[in-house]
MIBAKOL-288566 format. One line per field, with one value per residue (C-alpha): x, y, z. Coordinates in nm, 2 decimals. Each point is the difference from the previous one (the first is absolute). Example, Ala and Ser with C-alpha at 12.3 -4.5 7.8 and 13.67 -1.06 7.14 Angstrom:
x = 1.23,0.14
y = -0.45,0.34
z = 0.78,-0.07
This chain:
x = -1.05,-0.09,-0.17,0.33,0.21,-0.26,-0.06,0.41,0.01,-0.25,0.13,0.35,-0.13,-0.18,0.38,0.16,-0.26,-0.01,0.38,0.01,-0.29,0.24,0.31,-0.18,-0.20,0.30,0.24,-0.24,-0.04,0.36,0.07,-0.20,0.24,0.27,0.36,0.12,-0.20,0.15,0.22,-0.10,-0.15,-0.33,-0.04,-0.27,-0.11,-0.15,-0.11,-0.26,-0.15,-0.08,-0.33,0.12,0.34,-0.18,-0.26,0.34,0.09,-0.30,0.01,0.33,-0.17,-0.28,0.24,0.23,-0.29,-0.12,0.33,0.01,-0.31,0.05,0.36,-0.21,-0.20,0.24,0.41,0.21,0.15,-0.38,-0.10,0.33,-0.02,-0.36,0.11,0.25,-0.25,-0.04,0.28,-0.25,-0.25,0.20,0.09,-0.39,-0.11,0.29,-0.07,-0.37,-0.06,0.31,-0.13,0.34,0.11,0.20,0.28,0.06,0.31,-0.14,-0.25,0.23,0.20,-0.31,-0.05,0.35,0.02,-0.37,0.10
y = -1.83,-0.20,0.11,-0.04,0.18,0.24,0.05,0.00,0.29,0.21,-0.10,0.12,0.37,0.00,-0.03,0.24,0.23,-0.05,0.02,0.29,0.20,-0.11,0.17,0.30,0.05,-0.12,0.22,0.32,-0.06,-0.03,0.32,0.22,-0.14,0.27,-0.09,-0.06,-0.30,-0.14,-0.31,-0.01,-0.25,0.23,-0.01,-0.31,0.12,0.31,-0.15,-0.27,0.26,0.15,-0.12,-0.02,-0.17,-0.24,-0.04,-0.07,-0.24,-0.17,0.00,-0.16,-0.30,-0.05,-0.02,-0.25,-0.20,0.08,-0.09,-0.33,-0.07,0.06,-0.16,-0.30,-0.03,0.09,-0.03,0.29,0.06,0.08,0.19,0.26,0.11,0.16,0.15,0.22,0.15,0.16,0.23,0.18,-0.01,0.19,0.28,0.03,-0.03,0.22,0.25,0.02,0.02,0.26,0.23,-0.04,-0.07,-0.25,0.07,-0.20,-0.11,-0.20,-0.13,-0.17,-0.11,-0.17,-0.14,-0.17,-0.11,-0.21,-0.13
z = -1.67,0.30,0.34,0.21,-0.26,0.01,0.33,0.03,-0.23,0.21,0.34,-0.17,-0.14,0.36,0.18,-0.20,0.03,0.37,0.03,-0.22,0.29,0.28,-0.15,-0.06,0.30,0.22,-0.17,0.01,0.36,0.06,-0.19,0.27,0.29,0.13,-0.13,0.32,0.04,-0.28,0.07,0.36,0.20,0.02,-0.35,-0.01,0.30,-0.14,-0.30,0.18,0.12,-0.34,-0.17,-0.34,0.07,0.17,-0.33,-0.19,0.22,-0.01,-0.37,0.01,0.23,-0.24,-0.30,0.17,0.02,-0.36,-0.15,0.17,-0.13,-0.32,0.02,0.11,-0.30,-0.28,-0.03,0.13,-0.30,-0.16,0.34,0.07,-0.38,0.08,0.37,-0.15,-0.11,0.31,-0.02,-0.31,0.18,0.32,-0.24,-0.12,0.38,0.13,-0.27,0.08,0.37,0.01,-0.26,-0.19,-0.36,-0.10,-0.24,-0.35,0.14,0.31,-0.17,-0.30,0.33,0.15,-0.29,-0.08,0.41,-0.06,-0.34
């Protein structure tokens, strides 16, 4: 294997880990706000203002810029392929920094959505 495809591959695991963080931190932020904010205009509002939210968005940032790279280095039909990944890897995150299980069923789902 050659450097670039190499360093396609890891800049590729490293956006759909990234992308995988942002869903879960953004989404477990967005879970604490009230109902009533739901749909509203003061939605986004409230979430800047949360730490983690903002993380997640950061971690979207950094992946945009991760994906390009790696788009830049290696075809996007090599490159996509490994960034579904991610949607494991938000079940294994999820899972873990919200102290829940995961059934067999979600998992097999996961799986059949990233092959």
């Amino acid at each position: 294997m050659s450097a670039q495809v190499g360093a396609a591959v890891a800049l590729a695991i490293l956006t759909a880990f990234l992308y995988a963080l942002s869903n879960v931190l953004e989404l477990m932020e967005a879970e604490q706000v009230p109902d009533e904010y739901a749909m509203k205009v003061g939605l986004i509002g409230r979430l800047i203002r949360r730490p983690r939210w903002l993380l997640g968005a950061a971690c979207d940032t950094v992946g945009y810029c991760t994906q390009a790279a790696a788009l830049a280095l290696a075809a996007v039909v090599f490159v996509m392929p490994i960034i579904a990944s991610g949607i494991i890897m938000a079940l294994f995150l999820g899972a873990a920094l919200t102290h829940r299980s995961v059934r067999p069923g979600d998992w097999l789902a996961a799986t059949v959505l990233s092959a």
